[in-house]
N, C-alpha and C positions, 0 to 999 in steps of 0.2 A: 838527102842528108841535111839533118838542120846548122846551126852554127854552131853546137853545143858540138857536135860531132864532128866536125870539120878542125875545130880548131882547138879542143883540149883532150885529143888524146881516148884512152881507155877507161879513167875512172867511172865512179858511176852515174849515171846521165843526172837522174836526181838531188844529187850533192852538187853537179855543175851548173845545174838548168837555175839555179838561185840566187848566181851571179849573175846571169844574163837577160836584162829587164826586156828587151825585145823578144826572147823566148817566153819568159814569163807573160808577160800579154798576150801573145798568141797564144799559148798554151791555154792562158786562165781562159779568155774568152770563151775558145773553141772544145777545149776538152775536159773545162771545169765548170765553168757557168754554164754553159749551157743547157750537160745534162741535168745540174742541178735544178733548173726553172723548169725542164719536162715530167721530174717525179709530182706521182700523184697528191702527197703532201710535204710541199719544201718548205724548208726551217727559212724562214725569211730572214730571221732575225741574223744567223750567220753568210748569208747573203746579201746582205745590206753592208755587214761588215767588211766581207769579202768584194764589194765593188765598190765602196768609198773608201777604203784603205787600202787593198792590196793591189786593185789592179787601177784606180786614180794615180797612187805612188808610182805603177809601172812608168803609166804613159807620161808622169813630170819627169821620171830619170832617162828616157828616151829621147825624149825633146832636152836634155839640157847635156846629157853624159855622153850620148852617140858621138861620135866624129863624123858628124853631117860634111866639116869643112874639106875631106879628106876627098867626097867627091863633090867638092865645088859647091852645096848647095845647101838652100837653111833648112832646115827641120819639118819635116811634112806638114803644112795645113789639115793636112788629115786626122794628124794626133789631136789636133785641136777639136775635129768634129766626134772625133772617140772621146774624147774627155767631155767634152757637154751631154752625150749619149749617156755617156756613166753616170755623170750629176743627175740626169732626170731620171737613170735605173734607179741612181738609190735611195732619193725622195722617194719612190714610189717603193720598191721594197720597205721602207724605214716606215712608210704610213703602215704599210699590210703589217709588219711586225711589232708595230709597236703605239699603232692608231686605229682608224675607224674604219681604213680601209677596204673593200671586200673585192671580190673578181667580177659578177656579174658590176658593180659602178665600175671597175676598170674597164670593162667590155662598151660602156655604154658610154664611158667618155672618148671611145677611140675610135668609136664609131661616128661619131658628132662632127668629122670634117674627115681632109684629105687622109689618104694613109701616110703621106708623108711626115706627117708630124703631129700621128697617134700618141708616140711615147711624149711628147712633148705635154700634150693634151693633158695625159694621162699623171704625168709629174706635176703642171701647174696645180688640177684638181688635188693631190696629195698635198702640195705645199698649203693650199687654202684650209682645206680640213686641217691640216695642223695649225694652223695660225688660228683659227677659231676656236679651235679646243683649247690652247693655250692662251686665249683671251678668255674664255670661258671660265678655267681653272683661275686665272686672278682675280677676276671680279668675286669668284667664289671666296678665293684668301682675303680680298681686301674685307670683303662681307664679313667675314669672320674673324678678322682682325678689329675691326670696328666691333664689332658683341661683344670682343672681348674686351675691350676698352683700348685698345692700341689705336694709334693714331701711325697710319704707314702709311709709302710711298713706294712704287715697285719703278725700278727702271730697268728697262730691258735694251740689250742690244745684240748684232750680229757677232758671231765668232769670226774671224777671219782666218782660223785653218781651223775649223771643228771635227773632233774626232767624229768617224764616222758610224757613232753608237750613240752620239747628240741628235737626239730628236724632239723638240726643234733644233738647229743648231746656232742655238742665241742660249745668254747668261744673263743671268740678274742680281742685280742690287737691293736690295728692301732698307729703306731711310726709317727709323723708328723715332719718332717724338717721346723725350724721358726727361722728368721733372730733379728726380733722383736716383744717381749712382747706385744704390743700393736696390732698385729695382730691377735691374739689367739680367742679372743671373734667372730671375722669375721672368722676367721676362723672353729671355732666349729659351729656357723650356717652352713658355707657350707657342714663338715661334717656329721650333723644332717640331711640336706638335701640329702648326697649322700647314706645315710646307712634308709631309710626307709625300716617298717617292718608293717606285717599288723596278728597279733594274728590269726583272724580267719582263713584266709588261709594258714600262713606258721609257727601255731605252737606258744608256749613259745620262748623265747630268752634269753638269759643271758646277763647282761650288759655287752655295752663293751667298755672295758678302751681306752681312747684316750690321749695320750700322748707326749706333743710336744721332740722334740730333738734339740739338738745345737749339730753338729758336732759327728751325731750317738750317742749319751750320753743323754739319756734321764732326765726328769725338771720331780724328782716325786711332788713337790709344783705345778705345774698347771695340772697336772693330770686330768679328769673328765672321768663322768660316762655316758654311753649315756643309758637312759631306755628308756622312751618313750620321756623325753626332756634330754636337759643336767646336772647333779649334780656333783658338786665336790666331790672329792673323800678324804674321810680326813685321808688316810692311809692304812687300809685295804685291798683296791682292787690290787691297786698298790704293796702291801707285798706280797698277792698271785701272782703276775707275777714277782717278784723281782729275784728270781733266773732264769729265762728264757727270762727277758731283758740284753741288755747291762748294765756293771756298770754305776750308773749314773752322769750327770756332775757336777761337787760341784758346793754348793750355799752357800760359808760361808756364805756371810752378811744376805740372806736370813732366813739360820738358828739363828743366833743369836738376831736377830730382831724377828721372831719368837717367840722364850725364851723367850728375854726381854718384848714383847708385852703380851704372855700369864701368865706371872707373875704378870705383870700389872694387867692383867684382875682378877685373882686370887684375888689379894689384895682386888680390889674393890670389888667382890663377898664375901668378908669377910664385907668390912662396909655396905652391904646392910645386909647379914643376920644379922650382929648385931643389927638393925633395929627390930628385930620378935624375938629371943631367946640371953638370954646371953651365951658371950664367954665363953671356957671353955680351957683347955690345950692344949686339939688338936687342936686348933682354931689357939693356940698360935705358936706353935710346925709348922703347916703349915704357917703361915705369913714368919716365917724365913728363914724357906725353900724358899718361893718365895721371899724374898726380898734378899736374894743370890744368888738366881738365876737369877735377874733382875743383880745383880750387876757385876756379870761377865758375862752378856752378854753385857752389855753395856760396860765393858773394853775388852773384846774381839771384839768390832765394831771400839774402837779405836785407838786400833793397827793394822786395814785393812790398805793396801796399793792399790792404790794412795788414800791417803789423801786426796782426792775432796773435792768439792760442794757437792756431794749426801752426805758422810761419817758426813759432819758437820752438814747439814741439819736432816739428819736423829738423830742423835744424840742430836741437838738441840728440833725435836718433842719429841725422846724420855723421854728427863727429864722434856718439859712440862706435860707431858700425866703423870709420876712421880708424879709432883708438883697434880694435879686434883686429883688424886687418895690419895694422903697423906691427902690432904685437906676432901675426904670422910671419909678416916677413924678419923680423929680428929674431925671434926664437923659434919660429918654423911652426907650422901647423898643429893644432893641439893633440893630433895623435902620427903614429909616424904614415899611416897613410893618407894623410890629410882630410879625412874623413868628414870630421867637422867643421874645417874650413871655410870659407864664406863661400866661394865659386863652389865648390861638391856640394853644398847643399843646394843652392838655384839649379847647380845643374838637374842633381837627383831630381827636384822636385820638378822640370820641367818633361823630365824622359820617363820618371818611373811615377813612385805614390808621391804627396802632398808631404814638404817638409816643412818645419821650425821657417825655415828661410825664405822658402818661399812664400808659405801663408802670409808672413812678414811684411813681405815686398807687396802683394797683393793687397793688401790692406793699407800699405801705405799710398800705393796709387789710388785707389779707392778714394781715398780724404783728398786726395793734390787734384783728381777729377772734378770732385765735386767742390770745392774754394775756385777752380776757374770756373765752374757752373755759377755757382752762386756759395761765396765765403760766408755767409751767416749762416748757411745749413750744412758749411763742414766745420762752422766752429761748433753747433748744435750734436754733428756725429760725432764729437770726438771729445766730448761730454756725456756722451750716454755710458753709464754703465759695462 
C-alpha cells in the first residue's frame, strides 16, 4: 500500500497522487519515464520537459516540504544524487530533442570509461555540442550583423533556474551601436530578422534584450524585447542585465519629460475614475504627489542647457498637455466615458491599435532621446518637415 492509500482515504488515487511529491517521483521515475525511454521512437522533446520540470520540482519539494525532522534526520543525500542524475538526463534528452545529438555518439560516449559514470559522460558530451553550436550560431549573427552594417555586441550568460525547454540554458543581451534615434525601429526589424528561432526544433528561448548604445553606453529607454516579435521593455528586463552591462548613457531630458508626461497621465487617470466612484483622501493625497512631480520636472527641463528649439518646444507641449488635463479634472473628461481622456488614449494605445496619444508620446521621446544623443541633430529633427 503506497502512502497515497494509506493516508487519504477512497478518493481517486490520481487526483491524490498530485499532492504527494514523494509519490510522484517514484511514480514518474519508475512507471512513467521509464517506459517512455524503452519505446521504439520517444518524443524526446516532452521528456526532456518531463525530467527537468516535473520530476527536478519533485525531488526540491521532498528535500524541503518532507518532515525529515519528525524522524530525527536531514533529508536524504540521495535526493541529491537523484537530482544531478536528472540534470544529466536532461542535458542529454534536450541535446536529442533539440540538438545534434544522435544514439549511436550516445552509445560511444558511454562506452569510453567506467559504467559508472556513463550518463555523466554522456551529459558532459551533450552540454559541449550545445555550447559549440551556440557559439557557432553567433559568430554566424555577429557575421551578419556586421554585412548588414550593425555594429553588435552579444553578451551571454547562465540562467539560474532555466525552464527546462531552454536549450542552452543561458539568455542574451545584443548591445547595438546607433548614431540616430530614428534608425532603431529599422534597425530592430533587421535584428528581428537576424536572430530567428524555430520552438519545435531548437527548444524554448528566453527573451532577448536588444539594446542600442551611443558610445558603448547603453539607452535603457529604448530597450526592447525580442520573443517571437519585438516588445518594449518597460524596466525589468533591462534591471536584470543592469549590473553586467555598461553604465548607461544619461538621458536627463528624457527622464524628466518622462516624470512630467507620466504625472500628466496620473492626473487624468484620476478625472476619468472620478467619472465611476467618488474621490476620497487617497485620491487627493496622490493628485499632489503627481502635481509636484510634474512641477519639477518641468523646472528641471528648464534649466537643460543648450536652451534650444527642442527645450522650448518641448516645454511648450508640456504645459499644453497640463492645460487638457486640468480642463479634465474641472469639467471632467470630453465625453462621458472618458474616452478621449489623456490616460484612455496611452492606455488604448499601449494594449490595442496605435492612438493620437500615444503616437504623440513616442515621438516626443524620439526628440528627448536624440538631444541627450547629441542636441544639434534633435534640433535638425524637429525642423524637418
Amino acid at each position: 500500500m503506497n502512502r497515497v492509500e494509506l493516508f487519504t482515504g477512497t478518493a481517486d488515487k490520481t487526483a491524490q497522487s498530485q499532492y504527494d511529491s514523494l509519490y510522484t517521483l517514484a511514480d514518474g521515475i519508475a512507471d512513467n519515464l521509464t517506459p517512455r525511454l524503452a519505446v521504439t521512437e520517444p518524443h524526446w522533446s516532452s521528456l526532456a520537459s518531463y525530467v527537468g520540470d516535473t520530476l527536478r520540482r519533485c525531488v526540491a519539494e521532498v528535500r524541503e516540504k518532507e518532515q525529515w525532522q519528525l524522524i530525527g534526520q536531514d533529508p536524504p543525500v540521495e535526493l541529491e544524487h537523484i537530482d544531478r542524475l536528472l540534470v544529466d538526463l536532461h542535458a542529454t534528452l534536450a541535446e536529442l530533442a533539440w540538438g545534434d545529438l544522435d544514439c549511436p555518439t550516445i552509445v560511444q560516449a558511454a562506452r569510453s570509461g567506467d559504467y559508472k559514470h556513463a550518463l555523466a559522460r554522456v551529459a558532459d558530451h551533450a552540454r559541449a555540442m550545445c555550447t559549440k553550436r551556440t557559439s557557432t550560431r553567433q559568430n554566424v549573427f555577429r557575421a551578419a550583423a556586421c554585412k548588414a552594417g550593425l555594429r553588435v555586441e552579444v553578451i551571454a550568460r547562465s540562467l539560474e533556474h532555466p525552464d527546462a525547454v531552454y536549450w542552452p540554458p543561458t539568455e542574451i543581451a545584443v548591445m547595438v551601436e546607433i548614431i540616430d534615434v530614428t534608425d532603431w525601429p529599422h534597425i530592430l526589424h533587421t535584428m528581428q530578422a537576424l536572430l530567428p528561432h524555430d520552438p519545435g526544433a531548437d527548444g524554448g528561448r528566453p527573451a532577448i534584450l536588444i539594446i542600442p548604445t551611443v558610445g558603448e553606453k547603453p539607452i535603457p529607454h529604448m530597450a526592447q524585447r525580442l520573443i517571437t516579435t519585438m516588445w518594449p521593455d518597460t524596466g525589468p528586463a533591462y534591471a536584470r542585465w543592469a549590473n553586467t552591462l555598461p553604465p548607461p548613457h544619461p538621458t536627463p531630458l528624457t527622464d524628466a519629460v518622462v516624470n512630467a508626461h507620466q504625472a500628466l497621465r496620473g492626473l487624468s487617470g484620476i478625472a476619468v475614475f472620478a467619472t465611476h466612484r467618488e474621490l476620497d483622501a487617497r485620491h487627493d493625497t496622490f493628485a499632489q504627489r503627481e502635481v509636484e512631480r510634474y512641477r519639477l520636472a518641468l523646472q528641471a527641463i528648464d534649466t537643460m542647457q543648450p536652451a534650444d528649439s527642442v527645450i522650448s518646444e518641448i516645454i511648450r507641449f508640456l504645459k499644453l498637455t497640463a492645460q487638457r488635463v486640468q480642463a479634465e479634472l474641472d469639467d471632467g473628461p470630453p465625453t462621458s466615458e472618458g474616452q478621449n481622456a489623456l490616460s484612455v488614449g496611452l492606455s488604448r494605445g499601449t494594449i490595442a491599435a496605435p492612438t493620437d496619444d500615444m503616437t504623440t508620446l513616442q515621438g516626443l521621446l524620439a526628440i528627448c532621446l536624440q538631444w541627450d544623443i547629441n542636441s544639434a541633430t534633435a534640433v535638425h529633427m524637429l525642423e524637418q518637415p
